[in-house]
C-alpha positions in Angstrom: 22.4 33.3 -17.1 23.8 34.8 -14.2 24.0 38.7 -13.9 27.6 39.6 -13.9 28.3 40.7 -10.2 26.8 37.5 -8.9 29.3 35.8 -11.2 31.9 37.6 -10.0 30.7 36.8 -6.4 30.9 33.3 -7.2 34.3 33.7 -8.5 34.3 34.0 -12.0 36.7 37.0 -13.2 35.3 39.5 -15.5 36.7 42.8 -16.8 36.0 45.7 -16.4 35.0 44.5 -13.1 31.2 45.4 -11.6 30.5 48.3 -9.6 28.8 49.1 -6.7 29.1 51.4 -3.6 28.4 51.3 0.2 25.9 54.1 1.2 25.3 54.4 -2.6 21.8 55.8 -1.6 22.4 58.6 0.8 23.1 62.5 1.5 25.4 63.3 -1.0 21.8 62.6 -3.4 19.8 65.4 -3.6 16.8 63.3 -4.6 17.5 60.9 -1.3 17.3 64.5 1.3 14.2 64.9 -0.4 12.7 61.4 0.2 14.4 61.9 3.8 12.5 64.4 4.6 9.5 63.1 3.9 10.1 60.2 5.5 10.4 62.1 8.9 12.6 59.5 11.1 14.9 57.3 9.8 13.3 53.8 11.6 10.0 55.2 8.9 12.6 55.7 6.0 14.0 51.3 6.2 10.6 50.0 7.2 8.0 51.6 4.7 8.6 49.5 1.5 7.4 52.7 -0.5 10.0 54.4 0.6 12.9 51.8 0.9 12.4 50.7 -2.7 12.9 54.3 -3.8 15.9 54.5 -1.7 17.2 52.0 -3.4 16.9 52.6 -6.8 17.5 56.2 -7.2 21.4 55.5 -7.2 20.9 52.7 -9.4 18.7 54.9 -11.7 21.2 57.8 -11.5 24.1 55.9 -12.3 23.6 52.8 -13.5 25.4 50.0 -10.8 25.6 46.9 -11.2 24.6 46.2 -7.6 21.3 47.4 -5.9 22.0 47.0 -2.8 19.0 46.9 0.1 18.1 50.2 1.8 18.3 49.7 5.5 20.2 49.6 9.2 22.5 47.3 10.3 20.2 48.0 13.8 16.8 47.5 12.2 17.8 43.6 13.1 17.5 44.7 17.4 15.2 46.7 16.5 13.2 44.0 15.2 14.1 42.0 17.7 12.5 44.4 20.3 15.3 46.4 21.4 15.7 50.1 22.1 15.9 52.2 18.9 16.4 55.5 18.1 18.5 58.0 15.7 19.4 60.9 17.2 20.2 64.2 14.9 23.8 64.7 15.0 24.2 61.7 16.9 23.2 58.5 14.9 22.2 55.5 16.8 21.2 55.6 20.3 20.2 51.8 22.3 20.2 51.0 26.0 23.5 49.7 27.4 23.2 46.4 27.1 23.5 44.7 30.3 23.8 40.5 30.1 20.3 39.7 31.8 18.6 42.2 28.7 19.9 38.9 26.3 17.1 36.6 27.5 14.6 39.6 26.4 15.4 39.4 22.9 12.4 38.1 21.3 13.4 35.7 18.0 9.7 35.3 18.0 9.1 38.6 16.8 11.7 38.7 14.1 9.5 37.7 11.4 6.6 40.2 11.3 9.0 43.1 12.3 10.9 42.6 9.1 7.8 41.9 6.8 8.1 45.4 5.3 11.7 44.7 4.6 10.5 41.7 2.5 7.9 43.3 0.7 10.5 45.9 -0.1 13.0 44.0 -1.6 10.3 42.0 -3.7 8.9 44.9 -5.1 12.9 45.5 -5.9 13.5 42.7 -7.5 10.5 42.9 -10.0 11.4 46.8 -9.9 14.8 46.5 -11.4 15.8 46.5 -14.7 18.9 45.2 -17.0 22.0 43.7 -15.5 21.5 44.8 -11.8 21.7 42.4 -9.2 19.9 42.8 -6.0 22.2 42.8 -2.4 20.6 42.3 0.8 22.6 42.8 3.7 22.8 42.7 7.9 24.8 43.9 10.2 27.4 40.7 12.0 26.9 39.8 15.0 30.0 41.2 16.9 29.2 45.0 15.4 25.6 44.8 16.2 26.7 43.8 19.5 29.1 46.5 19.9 26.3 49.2 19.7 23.8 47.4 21.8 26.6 46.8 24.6 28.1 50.5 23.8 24.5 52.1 23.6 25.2 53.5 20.1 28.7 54.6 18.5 32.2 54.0 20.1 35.8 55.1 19.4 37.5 52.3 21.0 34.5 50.3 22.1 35.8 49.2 25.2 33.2 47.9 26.9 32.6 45.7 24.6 35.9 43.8 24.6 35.7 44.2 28.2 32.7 41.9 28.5 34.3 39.6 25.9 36.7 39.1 28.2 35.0 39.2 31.7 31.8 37.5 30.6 32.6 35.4 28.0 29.7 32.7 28.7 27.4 36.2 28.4 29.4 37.2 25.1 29.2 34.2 23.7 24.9 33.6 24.2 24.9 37.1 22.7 26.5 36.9 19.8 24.8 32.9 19.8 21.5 35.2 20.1 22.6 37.5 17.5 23.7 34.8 15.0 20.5 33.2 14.7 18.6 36.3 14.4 21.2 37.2 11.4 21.0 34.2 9.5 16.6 34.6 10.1 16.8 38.0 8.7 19.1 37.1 5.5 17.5 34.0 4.9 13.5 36.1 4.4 15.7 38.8 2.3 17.2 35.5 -0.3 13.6 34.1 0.1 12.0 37.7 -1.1 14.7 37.8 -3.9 17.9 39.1 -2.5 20.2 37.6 -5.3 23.4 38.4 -3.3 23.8 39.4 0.5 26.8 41.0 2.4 27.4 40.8 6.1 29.3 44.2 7.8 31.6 43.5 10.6 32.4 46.9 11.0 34.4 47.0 14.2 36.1 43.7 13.7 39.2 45.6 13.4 39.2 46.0 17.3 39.7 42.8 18.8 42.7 40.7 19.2 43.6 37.8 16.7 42.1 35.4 18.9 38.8 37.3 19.9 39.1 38.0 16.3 38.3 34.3 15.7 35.9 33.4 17.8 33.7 36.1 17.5 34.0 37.5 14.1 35.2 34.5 12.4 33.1 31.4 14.0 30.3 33.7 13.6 30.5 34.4 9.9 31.0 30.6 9.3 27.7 29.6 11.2 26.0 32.1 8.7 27.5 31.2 5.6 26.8 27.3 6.1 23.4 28.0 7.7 22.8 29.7 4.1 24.4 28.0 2.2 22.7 24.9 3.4 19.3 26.9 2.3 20.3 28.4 -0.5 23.7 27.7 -2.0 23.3 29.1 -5.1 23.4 33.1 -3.0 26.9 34.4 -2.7 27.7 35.8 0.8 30.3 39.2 1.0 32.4 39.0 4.2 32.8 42.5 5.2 35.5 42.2 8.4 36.8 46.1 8.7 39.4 47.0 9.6 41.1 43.3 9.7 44.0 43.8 7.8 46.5 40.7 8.1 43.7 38.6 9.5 41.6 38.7 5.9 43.1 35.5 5.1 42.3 33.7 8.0 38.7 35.3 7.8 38.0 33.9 4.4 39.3 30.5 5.3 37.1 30.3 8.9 34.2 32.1 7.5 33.7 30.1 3.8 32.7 33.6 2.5 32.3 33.9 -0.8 33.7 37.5 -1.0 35.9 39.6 1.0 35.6 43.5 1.5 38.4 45.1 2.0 38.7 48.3 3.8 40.5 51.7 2.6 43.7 50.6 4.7 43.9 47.1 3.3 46.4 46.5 0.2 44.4 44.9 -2.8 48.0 43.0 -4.0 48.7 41.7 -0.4 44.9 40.7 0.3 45.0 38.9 -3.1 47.9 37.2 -2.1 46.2 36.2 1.6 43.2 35.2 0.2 43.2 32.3 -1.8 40.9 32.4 -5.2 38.5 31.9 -6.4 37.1 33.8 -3.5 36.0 37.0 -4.8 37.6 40.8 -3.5 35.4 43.6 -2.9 37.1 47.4 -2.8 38.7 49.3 -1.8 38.6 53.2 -3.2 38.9 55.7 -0.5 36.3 57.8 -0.2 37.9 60.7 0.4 39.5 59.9 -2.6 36.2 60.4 -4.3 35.5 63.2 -2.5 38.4 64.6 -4.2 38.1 63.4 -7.8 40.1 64.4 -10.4 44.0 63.4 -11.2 43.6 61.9 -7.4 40.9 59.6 -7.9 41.9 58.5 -11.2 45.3 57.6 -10.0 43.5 55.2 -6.8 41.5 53.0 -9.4 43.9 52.9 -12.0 46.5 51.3 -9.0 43.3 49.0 -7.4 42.2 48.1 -11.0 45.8 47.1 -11.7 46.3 45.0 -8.4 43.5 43.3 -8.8 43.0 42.6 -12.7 42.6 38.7 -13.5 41.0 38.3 -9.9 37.6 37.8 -9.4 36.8 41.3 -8.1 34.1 44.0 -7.4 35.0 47.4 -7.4 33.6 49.0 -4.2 34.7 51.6 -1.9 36.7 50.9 1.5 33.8 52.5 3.1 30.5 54.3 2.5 30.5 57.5 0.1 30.2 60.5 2.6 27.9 62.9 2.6 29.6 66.0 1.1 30.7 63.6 -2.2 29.4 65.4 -5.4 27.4 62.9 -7.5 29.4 64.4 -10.5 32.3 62.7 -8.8 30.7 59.1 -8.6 29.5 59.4 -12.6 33.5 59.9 -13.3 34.4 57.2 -11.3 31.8 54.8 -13.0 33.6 56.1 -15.8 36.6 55.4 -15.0 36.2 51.7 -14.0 33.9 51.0 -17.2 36.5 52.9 -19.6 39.2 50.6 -18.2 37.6 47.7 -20.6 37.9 49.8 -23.4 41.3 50.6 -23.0 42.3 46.8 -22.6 
């Protein structure tokens, strides 16, 4: 029998809905700045499976979620593929600018044994975990990976990026062509390990026109999900385009997704009008609405909860937790959700 958020992934409603969050494992967890600092660097943290396991499961220990979902980096794929990695403090990620003669040095050869910890980690997870949670494994897509290796690391507007989309589009396209391979290599070892669900974050895709929007978040996605479906069609795929507003329609009809995220911005009643069932929802609490707790919070579910009840849908936030969140706050939103089914 299927564990309840894969059902849901597949399309099958369920009520209360299942809960998970993005960056469910991080700062705001006492017990995660522990294992942080021991870890050292954060590159040691994703790729020890020791530590990665734990990483994962103390969230899912704390609070019970229904989803475990994979700790790593989006940029642990270039990484792997031998591409300039580091986390700087206060910074985040720092790459060298990507120029289009460094795409012919990215090694597809060496994608395999540089995510062999990250298999061994999410196999020791999926024997590791007990009752009802399901096990996510994720990667970054291949537009927003390419935005920080063409970027160098973060970006407000992420210009030169679309710039080279639209200069260089032969060089944009063998990149992301480079980039989707490497993506659907990486998700298929983490299904093959045991990932019973994985989610693909588009972070920026939010930033490019309707039509760039298309062919290089969209086409993308839908190389990926028939690539995986072909292997394994029985693993539900999350579609996570940020940011895309009005285009989530047209993203779950190119892409075949499974599941759409939606951001904080997106409205849960218009998106379940765009996208057609029984493609599963995924959102959309603000997390600074979590941050806040209290009349606030309960409020934002209660109105998401309400938008989206009879849909197949998994409660999620519209973007990672932050850092300052108490983990009181997360216990009353898991209360919250779960207490809805017992008010029905």
């Amino acid at each position: 029998m299927a564990k309840k958020l894969v059902s849901v992934l597949r399309g099958t409603p369920s009520w209360p809905p299942p809960l998970w969050l993005m960056r469910q494992a991080g700062r705001y967890l006492p017990e995660y700045r522990a294992l942080r600092a021991r870890a050292g660097d954060f590159i040691t943290l994703c790729t020890t499976p020791d530590l990665a396991v734990e990483a994962t499961l103390q969230p899912v220990r704390r609070f019970g979620m229904d989803g475990a979902i994979l700790f790593s980096d989006i940029l642990i794929l270039p990484w792997a593929l031998g591409y300039g990695l580091r986390f700087a403090e206060g910074e985040g990620p720092v790459l060298p600018r990507l120029q289009p003669e460094d795409i012919a040095r990215l090694d597809l050869d060496r994608l395999e044994p540089a995510l062999a910890p990250v298999q061994e980690a999410i196999a020791r997870l999926r024997v590791g975990l007990d009752g009802d949670a399901a096990l996510i494994g994720f990667a970054g897509a291949p537009f927003t990976v390419a935005c920080y290796m063409i970027e160098g690391g973060g970006s407000k507007d992420h210009a030169r990026t679309r710039a080279m989309a639209y200069r260089q589009p032969r060089d944009f396209e063998h990149l992301l062509a480079v980039l989707t391979e490497a993506t659907i290599t990486s998700l298929s070892l983490q299904i093959a390990a045991g990932a019973e669900a994985v989610m693909l974050f588009d972070s920026w895709a939010g930033v490019l026109s309707p039509s760039l929007f298309r062919r290089f978040v969209a086409n993308p996605a839908a190389r990926i999900k028939a690539a995986l479906g072909e292997r394994f069609p029985e693993i539900p795929v999350i579609g996570f385009p940020r940011l895309a507003g009005g285009l989530l329609g047209v993203y779950a009809e190119i892409s075949g997704v499974d599941a759409v995220g939606m951001d904080t911005a997106t409205d849960p009643a218009l998106t379940a009008a765009l996208v057609a069932a029984p493609v599963a929802l995924q959102g959309n609490l603000d997390p600074v609405a979590l941050l806040a707790g209290g009349a606030a919070m309960t409020a934002e579910v209660a109105r998401i909860l309400g938008a989206l009840r009879g849909r197949a849908h998994v409660f999620n936030l519209g973007h990672g937790i932050l850092p300052e969140t108490p983990p009181a706050h997360v216990a009353e939103l898991i209360a919250l959700v779960r207490g809805a089914g017992e008010a029905a």
